[in-house]
C-alpha positions as CSV (number, residue, x, y, z in Angstrom):
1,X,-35.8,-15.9,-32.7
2,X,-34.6,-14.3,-29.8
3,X,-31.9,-11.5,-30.1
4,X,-29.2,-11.3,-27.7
5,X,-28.9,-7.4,-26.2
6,X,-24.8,-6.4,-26.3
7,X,-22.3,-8.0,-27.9
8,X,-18.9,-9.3,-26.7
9,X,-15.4,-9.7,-27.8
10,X,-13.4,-11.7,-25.4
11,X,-9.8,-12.3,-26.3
12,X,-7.6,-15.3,-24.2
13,X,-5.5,-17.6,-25.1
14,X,-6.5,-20.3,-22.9
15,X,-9.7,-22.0,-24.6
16,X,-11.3,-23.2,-20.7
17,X,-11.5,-19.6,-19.5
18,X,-13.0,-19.2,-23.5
19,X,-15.1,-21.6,-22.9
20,X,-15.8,-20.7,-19.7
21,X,-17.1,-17.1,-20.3
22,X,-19.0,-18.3,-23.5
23,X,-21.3,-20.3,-21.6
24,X,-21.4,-17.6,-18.9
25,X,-22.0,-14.3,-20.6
26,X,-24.7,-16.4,-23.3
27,X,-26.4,-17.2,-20.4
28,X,-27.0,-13.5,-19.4
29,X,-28.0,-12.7,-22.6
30,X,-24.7,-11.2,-24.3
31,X,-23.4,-12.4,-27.8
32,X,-20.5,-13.6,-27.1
33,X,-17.0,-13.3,-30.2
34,X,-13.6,-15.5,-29.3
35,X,-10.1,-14.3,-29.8
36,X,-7.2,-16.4,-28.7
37,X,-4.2,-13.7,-30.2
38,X,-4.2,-9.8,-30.2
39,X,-3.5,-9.3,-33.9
40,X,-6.9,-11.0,-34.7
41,X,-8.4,-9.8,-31.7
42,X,-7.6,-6.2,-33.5
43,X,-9.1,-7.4,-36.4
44,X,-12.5,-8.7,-35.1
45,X,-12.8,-5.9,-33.1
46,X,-12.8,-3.8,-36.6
47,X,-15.3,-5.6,-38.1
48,X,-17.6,-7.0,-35.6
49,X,-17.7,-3.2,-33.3
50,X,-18.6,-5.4,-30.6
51,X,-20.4,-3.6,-27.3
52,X,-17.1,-4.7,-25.0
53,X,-14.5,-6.1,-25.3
54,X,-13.0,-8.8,-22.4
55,X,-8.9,-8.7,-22.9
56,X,-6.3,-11.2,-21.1
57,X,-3.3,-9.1,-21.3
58,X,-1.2,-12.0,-21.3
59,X,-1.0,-12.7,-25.2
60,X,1.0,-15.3,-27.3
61,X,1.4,-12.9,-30.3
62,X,1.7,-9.7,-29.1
63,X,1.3,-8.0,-25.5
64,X,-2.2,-7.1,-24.3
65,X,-1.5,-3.1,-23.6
66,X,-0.1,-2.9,-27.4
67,X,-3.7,-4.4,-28.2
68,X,-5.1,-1.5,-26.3
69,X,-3.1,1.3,-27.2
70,X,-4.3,0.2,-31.2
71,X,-8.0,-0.2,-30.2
72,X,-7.9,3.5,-28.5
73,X,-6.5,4.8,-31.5
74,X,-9.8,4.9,-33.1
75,X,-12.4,3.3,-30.8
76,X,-14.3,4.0,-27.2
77,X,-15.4,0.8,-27.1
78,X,-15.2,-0.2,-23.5
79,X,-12.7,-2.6,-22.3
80,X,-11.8,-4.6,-19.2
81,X,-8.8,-6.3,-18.8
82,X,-8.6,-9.8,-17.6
83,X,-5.0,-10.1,-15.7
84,X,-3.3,-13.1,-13.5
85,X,-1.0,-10.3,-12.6
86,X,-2.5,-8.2,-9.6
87,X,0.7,-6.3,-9.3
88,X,0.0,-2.8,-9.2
89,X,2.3,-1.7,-11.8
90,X,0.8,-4.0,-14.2
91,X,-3.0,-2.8,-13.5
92,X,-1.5,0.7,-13.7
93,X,-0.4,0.3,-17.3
94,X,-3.1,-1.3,-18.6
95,X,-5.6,1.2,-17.3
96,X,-2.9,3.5,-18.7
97,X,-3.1,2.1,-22.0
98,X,-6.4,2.8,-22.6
99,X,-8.3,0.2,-20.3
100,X,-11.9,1.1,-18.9
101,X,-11.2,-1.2,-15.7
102,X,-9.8,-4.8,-15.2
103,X,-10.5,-7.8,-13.0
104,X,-8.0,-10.9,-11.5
105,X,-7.7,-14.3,-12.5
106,X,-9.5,-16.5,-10.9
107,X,-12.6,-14.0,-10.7
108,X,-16.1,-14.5,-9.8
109,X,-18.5,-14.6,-12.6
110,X,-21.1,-12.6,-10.6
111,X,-18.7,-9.8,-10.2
112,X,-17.2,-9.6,-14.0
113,X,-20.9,-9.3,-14.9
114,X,-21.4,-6.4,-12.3
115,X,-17.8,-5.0,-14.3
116,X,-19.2,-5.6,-17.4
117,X,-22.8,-3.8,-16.8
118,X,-21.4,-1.3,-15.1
119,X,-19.1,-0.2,-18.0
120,X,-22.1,-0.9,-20.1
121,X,-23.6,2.0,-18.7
122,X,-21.2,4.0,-18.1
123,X,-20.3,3.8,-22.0
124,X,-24.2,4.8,-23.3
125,X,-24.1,8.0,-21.0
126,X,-20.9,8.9,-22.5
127,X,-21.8,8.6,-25.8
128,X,-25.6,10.0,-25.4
129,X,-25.2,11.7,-22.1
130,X,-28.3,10.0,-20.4
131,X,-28.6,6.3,-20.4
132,X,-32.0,6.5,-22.1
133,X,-32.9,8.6,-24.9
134,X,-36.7,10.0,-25.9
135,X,-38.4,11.5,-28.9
136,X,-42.0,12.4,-28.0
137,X,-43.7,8.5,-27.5
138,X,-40.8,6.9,-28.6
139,X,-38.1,5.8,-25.5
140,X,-35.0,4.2,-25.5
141,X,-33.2,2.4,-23.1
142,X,-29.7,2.4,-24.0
143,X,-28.6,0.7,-20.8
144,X,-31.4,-2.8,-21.0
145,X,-31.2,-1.9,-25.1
146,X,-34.5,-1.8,-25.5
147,X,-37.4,0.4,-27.3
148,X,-40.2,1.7,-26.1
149,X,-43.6,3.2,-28.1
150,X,-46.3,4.8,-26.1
151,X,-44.9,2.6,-22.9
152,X,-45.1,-0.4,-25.2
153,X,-41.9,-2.4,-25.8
154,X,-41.0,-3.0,-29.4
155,X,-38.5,-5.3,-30.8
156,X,-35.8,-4.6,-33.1
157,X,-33.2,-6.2,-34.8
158,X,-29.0,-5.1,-33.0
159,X,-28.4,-2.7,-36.5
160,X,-32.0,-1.2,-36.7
161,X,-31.7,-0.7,-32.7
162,X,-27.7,0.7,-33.8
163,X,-29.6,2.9,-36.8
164,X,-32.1,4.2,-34.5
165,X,-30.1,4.8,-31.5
166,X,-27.7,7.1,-34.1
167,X,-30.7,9.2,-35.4
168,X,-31.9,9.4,-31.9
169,X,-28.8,10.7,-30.7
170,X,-28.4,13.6,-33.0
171,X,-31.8,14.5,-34.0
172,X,-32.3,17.3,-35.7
173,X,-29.4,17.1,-37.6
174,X,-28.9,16.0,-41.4
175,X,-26.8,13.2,-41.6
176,X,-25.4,12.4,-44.8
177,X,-25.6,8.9,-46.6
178,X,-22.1,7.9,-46.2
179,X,-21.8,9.3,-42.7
180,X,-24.6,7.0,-41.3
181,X,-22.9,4.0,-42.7
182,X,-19.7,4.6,-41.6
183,X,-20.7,5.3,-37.8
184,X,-23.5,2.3,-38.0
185,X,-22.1,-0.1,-40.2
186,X,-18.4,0.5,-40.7
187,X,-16.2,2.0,-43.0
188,X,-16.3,-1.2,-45.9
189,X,-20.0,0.0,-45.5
190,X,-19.8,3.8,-47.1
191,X,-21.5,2.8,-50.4
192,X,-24.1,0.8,-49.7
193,X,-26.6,3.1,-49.8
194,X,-29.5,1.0,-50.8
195,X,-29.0,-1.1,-47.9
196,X,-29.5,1.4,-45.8
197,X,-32.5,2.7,-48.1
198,X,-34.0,-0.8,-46.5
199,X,-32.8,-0.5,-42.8
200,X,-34.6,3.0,-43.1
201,X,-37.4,1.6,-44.6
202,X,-37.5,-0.9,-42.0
203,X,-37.7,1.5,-39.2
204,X,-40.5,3.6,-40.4
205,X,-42.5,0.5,-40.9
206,X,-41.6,-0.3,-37.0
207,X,-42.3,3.3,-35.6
208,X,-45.8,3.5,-37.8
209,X,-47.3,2.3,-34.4
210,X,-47.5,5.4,-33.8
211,X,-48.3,7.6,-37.6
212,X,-46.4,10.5,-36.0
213,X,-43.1,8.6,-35.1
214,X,-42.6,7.1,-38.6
215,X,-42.8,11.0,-40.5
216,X,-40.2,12.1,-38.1
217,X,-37.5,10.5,-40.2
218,X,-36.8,13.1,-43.1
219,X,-34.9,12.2,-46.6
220,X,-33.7,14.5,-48.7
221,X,-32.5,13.0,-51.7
222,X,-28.9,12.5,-52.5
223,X,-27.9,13.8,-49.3
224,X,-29.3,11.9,-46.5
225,X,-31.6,11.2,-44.0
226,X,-32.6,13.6,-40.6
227,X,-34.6,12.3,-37.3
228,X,-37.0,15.8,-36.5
229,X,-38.0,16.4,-32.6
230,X,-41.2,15.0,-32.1
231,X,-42.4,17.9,-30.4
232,X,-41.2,20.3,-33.5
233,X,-42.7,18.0,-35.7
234,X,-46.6,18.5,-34.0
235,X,-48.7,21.3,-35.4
236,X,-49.3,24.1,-33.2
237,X,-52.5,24.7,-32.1
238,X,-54.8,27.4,-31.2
């Protein structure tokens, strides 16, 4: 089964421009969430930590920049706002409110997806400062979200790519249990230890195409679980 790449969460009230982007964004690979009110918009984006989020900011329920001034109270997730309004006042405070950038209705579908990969990108060298990440063999492309071994491309799942991407990012360090589900998983996540016992499990299995990759992740029981540098991991020779 094929795995879409980035998820989306696009919140509108009018079901044809949901409809719309659904068929759009599934076409070019995204997994695509509906919201058609800001309070469950708020929700969903709790849950579901989707990749991006699309956001009309003309809302039945409550007003669009209130739905971005609660998302940046404890998220980075990027965010373009949709808008019928191209009054400069209006852009001004949504991009005020937290908005990464926004785009007017009626819009061209090719350009929204330029918007959305841009921010896309722009978003994985913020949070890993490169848009691709390497350990020794093992590459990841956090733009394309893919993984390379030894120049090979490997599948995995969106959480063991998530789980992998996380170790990746802060190799070296130890990384306790609860931590790693909380930042991969979600806070309603912090005890589930064994399940990510098996995600672990998973991805040493995945990386054992290469026998070095797969020792590189490091347990330590009752603590948690550290990603070593490939290159500290080698022996040293003579």
């Amino acid at each position: 089964m094929h795995e879409k790449k980035h998820s989306i969460l696009v919140v509108d009230d009018e079901e044809q421009i949901r409809k719309m982007l659904n068929v759009f964004l599934d076409s070019a690979d995204f997994k695509v969430s509906e919201s058609d009110s800001g309070k469950q918009a708020i929700r969903m984006a709790a849950s579901l930590k989707p990749d991006l989020i699309l956001l009309d900011i003309g809302l039945p329920d409550i007003d669009g920049k209130e739905v971005l001034r609660a998302l940046r109270h404890w998220m980075q997730t990027p965010i373009i706002v949709l808008t019928a309004n191209a009054d400069d006042a209006e852009v001004a405070a949504a991009l005020n409110a937290g908005a990464d950038d926004y785009v007017t209705k009626p819009f061209s579908a090719e350009v929204l997806l330029a918007r959305i990969n841009a921010n896309l990108r722009k978003n994985a060298v913020r949070e890993a400062g490169e848009p691709a990440l390497t350990n020794g063999p093992l590459s990841m492309d956090l733009v394309r979200h893919e993984v390379f071994i030894n120049g090979e491309r490997v599948a995995f799942t969106p959480k063991e790519y998530d789980l992998l991407r996380y170790f990746l990012i802060n190799r070296g360090r130890m990384l306790a249990h609860k931590q790693i589900l909380k930042e991969v998983w979600g806070a309603a996540h912090t005890e589930d230890t064994q399940y990510l016992r098996v995600y672990v499990g998973q991805l040493r299995e995945k990386l054992d195409i290469d026998p070095n990759l797969s020792k590189l992740i490091i347990s330590e029981a009752g603590v948690g679980y550290r990603m070593d540098s490939f290159a500290s991991a080698q022996p040293a020779t003579a």
